[in-house]
C-alpha positions as CSV (number, residue, x, y, z in Angstrom):
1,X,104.4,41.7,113.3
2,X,102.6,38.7,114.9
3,X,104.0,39.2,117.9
4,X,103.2,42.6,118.1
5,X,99.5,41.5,117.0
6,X,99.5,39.2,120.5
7,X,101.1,41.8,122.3
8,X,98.5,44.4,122.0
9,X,95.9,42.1,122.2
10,X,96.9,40.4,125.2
11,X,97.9,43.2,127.3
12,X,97.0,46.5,125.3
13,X,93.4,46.4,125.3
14,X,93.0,45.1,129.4
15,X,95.0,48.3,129.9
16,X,92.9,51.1,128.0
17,X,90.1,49.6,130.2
18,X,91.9,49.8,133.6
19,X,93.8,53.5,133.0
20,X,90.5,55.0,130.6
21,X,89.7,57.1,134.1
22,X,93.7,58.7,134.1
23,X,93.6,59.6,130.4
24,X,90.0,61.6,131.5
25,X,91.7,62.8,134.4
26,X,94.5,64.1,132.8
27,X,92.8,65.4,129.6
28,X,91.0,67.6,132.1
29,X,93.7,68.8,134.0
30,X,95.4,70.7,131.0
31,X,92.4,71.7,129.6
32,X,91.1,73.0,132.8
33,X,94.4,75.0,132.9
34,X,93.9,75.9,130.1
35,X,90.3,77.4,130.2
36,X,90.2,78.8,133.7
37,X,93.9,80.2,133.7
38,X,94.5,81.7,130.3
39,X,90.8,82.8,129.6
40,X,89.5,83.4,133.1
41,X,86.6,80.8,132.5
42,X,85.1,83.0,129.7
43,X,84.6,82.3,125.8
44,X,83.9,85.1,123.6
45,X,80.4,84.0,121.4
46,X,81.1,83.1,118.1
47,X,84.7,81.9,119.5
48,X,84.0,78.6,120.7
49,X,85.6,76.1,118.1
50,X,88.5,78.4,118.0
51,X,89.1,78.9,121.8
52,X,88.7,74.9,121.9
53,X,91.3,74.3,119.6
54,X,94.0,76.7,121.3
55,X,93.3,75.6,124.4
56,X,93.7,71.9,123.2
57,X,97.4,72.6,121.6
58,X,98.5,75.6,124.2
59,X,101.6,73.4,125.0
60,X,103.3,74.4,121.7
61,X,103.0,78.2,123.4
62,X,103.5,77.5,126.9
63,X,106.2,76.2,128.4
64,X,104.4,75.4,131.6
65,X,102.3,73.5,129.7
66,X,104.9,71.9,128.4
67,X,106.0,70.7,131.3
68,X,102.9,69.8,132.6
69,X,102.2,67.6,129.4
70,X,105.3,65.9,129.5
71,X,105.0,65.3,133.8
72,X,102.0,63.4,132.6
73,X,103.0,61.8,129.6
74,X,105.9,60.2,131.9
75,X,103.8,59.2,134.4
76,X,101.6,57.3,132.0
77,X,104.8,56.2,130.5
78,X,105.6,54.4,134.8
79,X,102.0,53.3,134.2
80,X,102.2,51.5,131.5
81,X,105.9,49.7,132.7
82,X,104.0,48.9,136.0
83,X,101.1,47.1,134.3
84,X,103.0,44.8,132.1
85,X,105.5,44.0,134.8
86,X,102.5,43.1,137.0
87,X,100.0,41.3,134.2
88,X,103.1,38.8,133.4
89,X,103.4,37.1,137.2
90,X,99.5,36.3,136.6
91,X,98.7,32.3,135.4
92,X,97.4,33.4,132.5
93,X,100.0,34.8,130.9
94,X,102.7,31.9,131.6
95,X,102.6,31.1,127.8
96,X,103.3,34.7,126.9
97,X,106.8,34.3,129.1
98,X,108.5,31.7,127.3
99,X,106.8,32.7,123.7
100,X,108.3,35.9,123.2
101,X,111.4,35.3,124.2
102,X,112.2,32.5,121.7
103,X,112.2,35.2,119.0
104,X,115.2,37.3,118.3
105,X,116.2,40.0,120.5
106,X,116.1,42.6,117.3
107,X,112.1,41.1,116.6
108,X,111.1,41.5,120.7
109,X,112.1,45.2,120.4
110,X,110.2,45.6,116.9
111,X,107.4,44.7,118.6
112,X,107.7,46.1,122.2
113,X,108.1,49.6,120.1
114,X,104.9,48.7,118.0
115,X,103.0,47.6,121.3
116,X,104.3,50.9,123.4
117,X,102.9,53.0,120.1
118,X,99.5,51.6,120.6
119,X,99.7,52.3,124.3
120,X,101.0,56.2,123.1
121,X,97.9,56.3,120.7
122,X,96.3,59.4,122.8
123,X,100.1,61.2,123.2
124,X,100.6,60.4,119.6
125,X,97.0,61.8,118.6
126,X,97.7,65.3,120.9
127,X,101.1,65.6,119.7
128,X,99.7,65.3,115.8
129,X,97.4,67.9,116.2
130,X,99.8,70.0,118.4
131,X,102.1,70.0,115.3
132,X,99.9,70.7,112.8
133,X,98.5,73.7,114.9
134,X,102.7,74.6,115.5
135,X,103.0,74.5,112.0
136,X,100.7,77.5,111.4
137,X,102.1,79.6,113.9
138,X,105.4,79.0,112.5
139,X,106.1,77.2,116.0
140,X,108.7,74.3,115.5
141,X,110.7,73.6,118.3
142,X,108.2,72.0,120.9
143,X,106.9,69.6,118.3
144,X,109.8,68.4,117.7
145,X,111.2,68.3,121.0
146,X,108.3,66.3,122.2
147,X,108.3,64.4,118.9
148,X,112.1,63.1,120.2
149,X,110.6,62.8,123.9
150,X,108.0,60.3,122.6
151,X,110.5,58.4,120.7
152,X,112.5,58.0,123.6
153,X,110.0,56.6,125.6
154,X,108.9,54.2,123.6
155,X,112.6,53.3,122.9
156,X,113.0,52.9,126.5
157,X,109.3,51.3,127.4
158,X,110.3,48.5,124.7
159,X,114.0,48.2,126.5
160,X,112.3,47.4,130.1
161,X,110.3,44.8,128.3
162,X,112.7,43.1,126.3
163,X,114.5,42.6,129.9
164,X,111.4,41.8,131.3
165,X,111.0,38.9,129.4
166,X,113.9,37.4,128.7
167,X,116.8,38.5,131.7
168,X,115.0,38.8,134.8
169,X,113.0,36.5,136.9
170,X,109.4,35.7,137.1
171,X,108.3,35.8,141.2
172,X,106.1,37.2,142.9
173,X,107.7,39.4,145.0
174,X,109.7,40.1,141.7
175,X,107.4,43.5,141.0
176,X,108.5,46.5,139.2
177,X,109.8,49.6,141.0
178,X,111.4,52.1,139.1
179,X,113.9,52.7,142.2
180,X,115.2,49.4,141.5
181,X,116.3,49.9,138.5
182,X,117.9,53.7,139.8
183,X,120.2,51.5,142.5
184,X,121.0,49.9,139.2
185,X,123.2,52.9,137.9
186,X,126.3,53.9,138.4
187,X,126.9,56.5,140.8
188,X,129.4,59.4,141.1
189,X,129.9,62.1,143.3
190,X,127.9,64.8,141.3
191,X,125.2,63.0,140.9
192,X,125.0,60.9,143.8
193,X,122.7,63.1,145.8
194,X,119.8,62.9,142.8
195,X,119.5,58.6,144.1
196,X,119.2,60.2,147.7
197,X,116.2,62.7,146.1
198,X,114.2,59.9,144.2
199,X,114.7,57.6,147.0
200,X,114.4,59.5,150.1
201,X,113.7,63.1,149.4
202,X,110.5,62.7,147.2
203,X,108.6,65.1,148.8
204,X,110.8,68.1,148.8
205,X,112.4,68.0,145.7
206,X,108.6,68.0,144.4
207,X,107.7,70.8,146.7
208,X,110.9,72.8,145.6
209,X,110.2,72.3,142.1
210,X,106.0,72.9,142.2
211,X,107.1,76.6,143.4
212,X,109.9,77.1,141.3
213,X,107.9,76.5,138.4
214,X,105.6,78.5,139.7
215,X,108.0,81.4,139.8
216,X,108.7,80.7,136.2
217,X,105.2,81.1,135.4
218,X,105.3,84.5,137.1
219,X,108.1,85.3,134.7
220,X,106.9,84.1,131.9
221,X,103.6,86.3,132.4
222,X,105.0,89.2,133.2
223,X,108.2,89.4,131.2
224,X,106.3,91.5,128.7
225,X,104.3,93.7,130.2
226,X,107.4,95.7,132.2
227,X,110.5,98.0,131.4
228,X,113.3,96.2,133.1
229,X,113.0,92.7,131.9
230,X,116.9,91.9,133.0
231,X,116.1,93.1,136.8
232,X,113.2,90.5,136.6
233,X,115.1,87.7,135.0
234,X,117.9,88.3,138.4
235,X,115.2,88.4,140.8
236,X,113.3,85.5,139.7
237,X,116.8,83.7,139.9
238,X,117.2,84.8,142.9
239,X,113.8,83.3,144.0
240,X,114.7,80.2,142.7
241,X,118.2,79.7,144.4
242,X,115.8,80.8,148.2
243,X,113.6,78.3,147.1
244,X,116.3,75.5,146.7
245,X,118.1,76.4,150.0
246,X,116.5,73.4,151.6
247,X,117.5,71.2,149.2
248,X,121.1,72.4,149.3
249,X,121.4,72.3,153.1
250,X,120.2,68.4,152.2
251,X,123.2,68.0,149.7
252,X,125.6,69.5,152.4
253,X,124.4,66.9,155.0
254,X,124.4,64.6,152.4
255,X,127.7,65.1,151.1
256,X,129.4,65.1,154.6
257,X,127.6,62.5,156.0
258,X,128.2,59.6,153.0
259,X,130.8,61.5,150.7
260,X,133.3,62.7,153.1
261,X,135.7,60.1,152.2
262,X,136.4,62.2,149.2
263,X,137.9,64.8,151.3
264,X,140.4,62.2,152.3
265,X,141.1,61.4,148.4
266,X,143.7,62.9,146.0
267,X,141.3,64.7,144.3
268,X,142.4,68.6,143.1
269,X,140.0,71.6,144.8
270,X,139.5,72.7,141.2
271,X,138.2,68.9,139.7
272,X,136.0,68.3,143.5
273,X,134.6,72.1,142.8
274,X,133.5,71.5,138.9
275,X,132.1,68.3,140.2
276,X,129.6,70.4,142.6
277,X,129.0,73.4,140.0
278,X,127.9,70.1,138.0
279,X,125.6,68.8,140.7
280,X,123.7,72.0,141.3
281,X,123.5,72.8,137.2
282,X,121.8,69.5,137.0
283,X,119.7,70.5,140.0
284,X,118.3,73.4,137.7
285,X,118.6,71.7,134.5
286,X,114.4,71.2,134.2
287,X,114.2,75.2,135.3
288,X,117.0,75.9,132.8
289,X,115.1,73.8,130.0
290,X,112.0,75.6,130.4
291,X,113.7,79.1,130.4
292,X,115.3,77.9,126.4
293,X,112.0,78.1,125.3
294,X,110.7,81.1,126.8
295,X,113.8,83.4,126.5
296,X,116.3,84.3,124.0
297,X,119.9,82.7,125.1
298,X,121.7,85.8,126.2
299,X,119.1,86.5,129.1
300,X,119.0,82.4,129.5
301,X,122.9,83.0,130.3
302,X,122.2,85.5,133.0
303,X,119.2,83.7,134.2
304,X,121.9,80.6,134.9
305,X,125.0,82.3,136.1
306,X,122.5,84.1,138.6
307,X,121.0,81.1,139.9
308,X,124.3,78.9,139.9
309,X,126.7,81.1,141.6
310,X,123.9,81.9,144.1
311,X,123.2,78.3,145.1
312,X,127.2,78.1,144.9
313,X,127.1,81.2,147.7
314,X,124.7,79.7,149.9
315,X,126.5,76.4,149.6
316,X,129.9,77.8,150.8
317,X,128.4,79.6,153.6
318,X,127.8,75.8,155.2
319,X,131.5,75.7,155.7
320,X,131.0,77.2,158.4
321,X,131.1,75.3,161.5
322,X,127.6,74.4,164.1
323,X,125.6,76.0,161.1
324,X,121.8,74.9,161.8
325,X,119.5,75.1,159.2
326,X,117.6,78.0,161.3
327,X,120.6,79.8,160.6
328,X,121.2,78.6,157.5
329,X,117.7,80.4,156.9
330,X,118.6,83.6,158.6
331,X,121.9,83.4,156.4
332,X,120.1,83.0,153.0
333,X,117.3,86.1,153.9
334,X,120.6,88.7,154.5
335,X,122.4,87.0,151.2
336,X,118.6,87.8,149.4
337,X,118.4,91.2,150.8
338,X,121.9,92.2,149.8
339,X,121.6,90.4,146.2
340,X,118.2,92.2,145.9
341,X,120.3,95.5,146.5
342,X,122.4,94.9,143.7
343,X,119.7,93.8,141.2
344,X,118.4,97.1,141.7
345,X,121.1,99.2,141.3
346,X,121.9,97.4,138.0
347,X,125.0,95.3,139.7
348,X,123.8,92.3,138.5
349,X,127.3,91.0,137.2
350,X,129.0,92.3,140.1
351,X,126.7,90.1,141.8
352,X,127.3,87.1,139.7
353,X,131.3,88.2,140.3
354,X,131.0,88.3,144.2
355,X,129.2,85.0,144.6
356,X,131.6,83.0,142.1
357,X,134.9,84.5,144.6
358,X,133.0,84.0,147.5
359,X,132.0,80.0,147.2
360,X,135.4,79.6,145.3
361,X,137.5,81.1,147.9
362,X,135.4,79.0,151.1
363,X,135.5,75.9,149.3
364,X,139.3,76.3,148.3
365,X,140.1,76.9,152.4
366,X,137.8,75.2,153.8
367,X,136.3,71.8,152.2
368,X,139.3,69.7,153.3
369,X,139.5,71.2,156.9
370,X,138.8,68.3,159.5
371,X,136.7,71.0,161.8
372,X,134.5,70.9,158.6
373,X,133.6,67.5,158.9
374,X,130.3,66.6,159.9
375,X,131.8,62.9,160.7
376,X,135.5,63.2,161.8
């Protein structure tokens, strides 16, 4: 308990000082949202306390709000990792290097966990009241979802530091990057094209995902208000896969340009396929999580075989040889149009049917063809 005592006073108080304008910031942004999105900037009179307090704890309600909260709760989270890392090359804290460690390794973490708490004070104070408003509207599940999220963070905060401090080396040029520790992990074929996104492809996987989200905000508004809800569930998904056709035409070059050894490997077409229906379901997964708390689970099944077999279809269409990504584009419009078609006419599961043969039956004849090859 001493330790954590020294912990939060030597680096927990410096850092509420330095990060008081992102707390602001970010207190802002969601109430913002939350006042000029779902009330239009207006407050009923007479209403005020009450419209305060909803818009405060929307998050247990929204799921985009959810996501928002918990964007910024990790980013505070990288925050927090990136100051400690940093405040322990400086002078001053040369004592603090070789004191904690000479504790047990079960004491550093007891602390590290009590010092991340204090750090979480403002998440912990939000989520509090965001549970005891869930628990009047008989709303349980985000609580304790972000209840567990929290937990894990500070599990993981007090992990980083316990390496920190006693496994890796003190230098200057020794400074925390989260990518380091990604090149860290091990690697497999389905998920070796997420280390190419967080290293390379920032910028459009964050695109892709600010307007998929946005489509699921579309759904989510208008879900109610209309007769067919199962048409719009298909055609959002179908929205989605257009939106991630740029980011599968990435994972083809990708997986030709650095995986192709695997087409020169033992591997069964049916274990290499399941590998890529795994890549692309993790592609969707935040989508997919958002969708399990705004829909009941049989629409969230149709919502996922729509979206997966489509980026499936798309993907097997790259077979093909000299496909540019211009008519990649022109490919993906006629796929739409026809899919559209379908939707409409209530053929939503012969749609789903079509695009599961179709990829199938391209990858089965055509992945280990050497004309496929992008490097032969």
């Amino acid at each position: 308990m001493s330790l954590a005592k020294y912990l939060i006073k030597s680096f927990g108080k410096e850092f509420y000082k330095i990060n008081a304008g992102f707390l602001v910031m970010s207190f802002i942004l969601i109430f913002g949202y939350g006042l000029f999105i779902k009330t239009a900037g207006h407050i009923p009179v007479g209403q005020e306390r009450t419209i305060y307090l909803i818009l405060l704890l929307s998050f247990v309600q929204s799921p985009l709000i959810t996501f928002m909260a918990g964007s910024l709760w990790l980013v505070y989270t990288l925050k927090c990792w990136s100051y400690v890392w940093k405040t322990s090359l400086l002078e001053e804290y040369t004592f603090c290097r070789y004191s904690t460690n000479a504790l047990p390794l079960s004491k550093q973490f007891t602390a590290w966990c009590i010092f991340q708490s204090y750090l979480f004070i403002p998440l912990i104070i939000y989520w509090l009241l965001a549970t005891i408003y869930g628990l009047t509207v008989d709303r349980f599940f985000i609580p304790l979802l972000t209840c567990l999220y929290l937990i894990i963070l500070i599990f993981l905060s007090a992990w980083i530091y316990l390496y920190r401090f006693n496994f890796s080396k003190f230098e200057r040029e020794n400074r925390f990057h989260v990518i380091t520790l990604l090149r860290k992990l091990p690697k497999a074929p389905f998920n070796a094209f997420f280390f190419e996104i967080l290293l390379k492809q920032k910028i459009s996987f964050f695109m892709t995902k600010v307007f998929s989200f946005s489509a699921l905000f579309v759904l989510q508004t208008s879900i109610s208000a209309i007769d067919e809800p199962i048409r719009l569930i298909a055609l959002i998904a179908l929205t989605i896969v257009t939106i991630h056709c740029i980011l599968t035409y990435q994972e083809y070059r990708f997986s030709q340009t650095y995986l192709y050894f695997i087409q020169q490997l033992p591997y069964s077409r049916l274990k290499t396929y399941i590998q890529l229906v795994c890549t692309y379901f993790i592609l969707l997964l935040p989508e997919y999580m958002a969708l399990y708390i705004m829909l009941p689970l049989s629409r969230l099944l149709l919502f996922l075989l729509v979206s997966l077999s489509g980026l499936l279809f798309i993907r097997s269409m790259l077979y093909f040889n000299s496909v540019t990504v211009r008519l990649f584009l022109k490919w993906v419009f006629i796929w739409f149009s026809m899919a559209l078609l379908l939707i409409l006419f209530d053929l939503t599961w012969t749609l789903i049917l079509i695009n599961l043969i179709f990829s199938f039956t391209c990858f089965y004849w055509l992945f280990y063809k050497r004309s496929s090859l992008i490097i032969k």
